[in-house]
C-alpha positions as CSV (number, residue, x, y, z in Angstrom):
1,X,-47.8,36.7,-12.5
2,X,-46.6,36.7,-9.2
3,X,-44.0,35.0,-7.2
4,X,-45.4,32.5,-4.4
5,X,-44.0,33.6,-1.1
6,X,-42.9,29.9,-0.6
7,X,-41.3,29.8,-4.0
8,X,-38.6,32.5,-2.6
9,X,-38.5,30.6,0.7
10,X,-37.6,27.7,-1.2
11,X,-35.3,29.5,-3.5
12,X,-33.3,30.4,0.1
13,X,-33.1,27.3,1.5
14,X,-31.7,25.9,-1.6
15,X,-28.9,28.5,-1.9
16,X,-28.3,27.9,1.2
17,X,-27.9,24.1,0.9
18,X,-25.7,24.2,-2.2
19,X,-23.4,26.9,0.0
20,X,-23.2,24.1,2.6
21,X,-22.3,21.7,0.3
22,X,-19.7,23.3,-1.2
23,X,-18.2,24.5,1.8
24,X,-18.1,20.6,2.8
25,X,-16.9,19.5,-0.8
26,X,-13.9,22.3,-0.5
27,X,-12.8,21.1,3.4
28,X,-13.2,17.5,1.6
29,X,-10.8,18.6,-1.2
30,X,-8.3,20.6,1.2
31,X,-8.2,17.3,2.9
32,X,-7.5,14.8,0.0
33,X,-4.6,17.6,-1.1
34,X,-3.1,17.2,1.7
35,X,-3.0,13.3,2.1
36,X,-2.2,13.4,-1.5
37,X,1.4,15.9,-0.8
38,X,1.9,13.3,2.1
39,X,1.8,10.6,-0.2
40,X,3.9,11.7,-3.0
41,X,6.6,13.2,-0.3
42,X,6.6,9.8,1.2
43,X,7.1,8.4,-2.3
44,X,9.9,10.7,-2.6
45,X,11.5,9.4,0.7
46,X,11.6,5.7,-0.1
47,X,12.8,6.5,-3.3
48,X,15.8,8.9,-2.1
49,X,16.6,5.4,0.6
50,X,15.0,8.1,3.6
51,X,12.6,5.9,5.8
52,X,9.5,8.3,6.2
53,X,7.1,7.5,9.2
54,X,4.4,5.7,7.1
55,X,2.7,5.0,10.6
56,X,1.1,8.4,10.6
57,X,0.6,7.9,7.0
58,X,-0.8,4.3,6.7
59,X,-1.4,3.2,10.4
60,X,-0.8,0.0,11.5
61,X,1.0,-1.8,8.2
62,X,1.8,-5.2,8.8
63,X,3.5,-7.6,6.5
64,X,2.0,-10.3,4.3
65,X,3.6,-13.6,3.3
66,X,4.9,-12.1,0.9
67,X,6.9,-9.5,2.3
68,X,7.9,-12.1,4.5
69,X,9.0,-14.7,1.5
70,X,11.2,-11.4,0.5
71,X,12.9,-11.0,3.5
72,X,13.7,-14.7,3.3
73,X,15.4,-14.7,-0.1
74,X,17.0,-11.8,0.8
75,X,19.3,-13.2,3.8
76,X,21.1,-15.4,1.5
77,X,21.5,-13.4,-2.2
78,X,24.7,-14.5,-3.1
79,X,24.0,-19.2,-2.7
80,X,20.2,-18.2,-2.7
81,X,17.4,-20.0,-1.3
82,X,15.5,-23.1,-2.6
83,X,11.9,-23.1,-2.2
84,X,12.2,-25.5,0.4
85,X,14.2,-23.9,2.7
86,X,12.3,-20.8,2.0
87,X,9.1,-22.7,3.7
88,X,11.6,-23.9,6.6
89,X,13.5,-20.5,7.5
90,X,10.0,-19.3,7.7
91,X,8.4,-21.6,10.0
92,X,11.3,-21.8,12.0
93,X,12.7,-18.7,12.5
94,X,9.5,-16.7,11.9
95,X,7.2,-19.2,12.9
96,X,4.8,-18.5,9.8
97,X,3.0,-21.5,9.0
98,X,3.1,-21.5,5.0
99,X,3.0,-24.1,2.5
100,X,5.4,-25.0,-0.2
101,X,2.5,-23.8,-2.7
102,X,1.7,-20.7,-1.2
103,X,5.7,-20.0,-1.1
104,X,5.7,-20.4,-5.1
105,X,3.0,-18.8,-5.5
106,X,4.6,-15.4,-4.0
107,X,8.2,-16.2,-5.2
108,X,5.9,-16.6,-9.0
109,X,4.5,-12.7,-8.3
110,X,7.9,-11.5,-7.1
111,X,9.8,-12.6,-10.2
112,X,7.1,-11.0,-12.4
113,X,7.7,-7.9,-10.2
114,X,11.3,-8.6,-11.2
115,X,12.6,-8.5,-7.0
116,X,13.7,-11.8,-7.5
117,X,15.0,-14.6,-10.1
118,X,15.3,-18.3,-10.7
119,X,18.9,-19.1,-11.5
120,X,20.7,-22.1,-10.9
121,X,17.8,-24.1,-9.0
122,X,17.8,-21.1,-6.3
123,X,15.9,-18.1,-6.0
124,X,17.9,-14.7,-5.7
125,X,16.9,-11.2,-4.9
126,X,17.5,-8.9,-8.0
127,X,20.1,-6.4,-7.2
């Protein structure tokens, strides 16, 4: 039996296909390396107390209540904050408009992160 001439045309056009492909799939993979090492060597930065440029790594990061709630209980560790006075250092001095509710709710997921505690009517950071 012989072979169509379109079946080998075929044949060629599908090699060549899958060699596109996997020349795409490995540039693909070279790049996901690569933001992989950046991530793990920023990692290693934070964790050494370095400050890596996580600009070029993330972009534009900016920071959420939370973060912000942090920051809050962490100007006072040693008399801590109340929840109240979290809510008004932050719409005072950071002009954040949040609500005692949302407060505990991020003080709640900070705890169970173990960043801070509830001691004493107070919230502390965790040292």
């Amino acid at each position: 039996m012989a072979i169509p001439i379109s079946a080998i045309k075929r044949l060629e056009r599908k090699e060549e296909s899958a060699r596109r492909r996997i020349a795409e799939l490995t540039e693909a993979l070279r790049d996901a390396e690569a933001d992989l090492t950046a991530v793990m060597e920023a990692r290693t930065a934070l964790s050494q107390g370095r400050k890596p440029n996580l600009r070029n790594l993330l972009g534009e990061v900016k920071m959420s209540q939370k973060d912000y709630v942090l920051e809050a209980v962490k100007k006072k560790p040693k008399n801590g904050m109340t929840c109240a006075e979290i809510v008004e250092h932050l719409n005072s001095k950071k002009g954040l408009d949040i609500s005692p509710s949302a407060v505990t709710t991020h003080l709640y997921t900070l705890r169970v992160s173990g960043l801070v505690e509830f001691d004493g009517g107070v919230w502390r950071p965790v040292s």
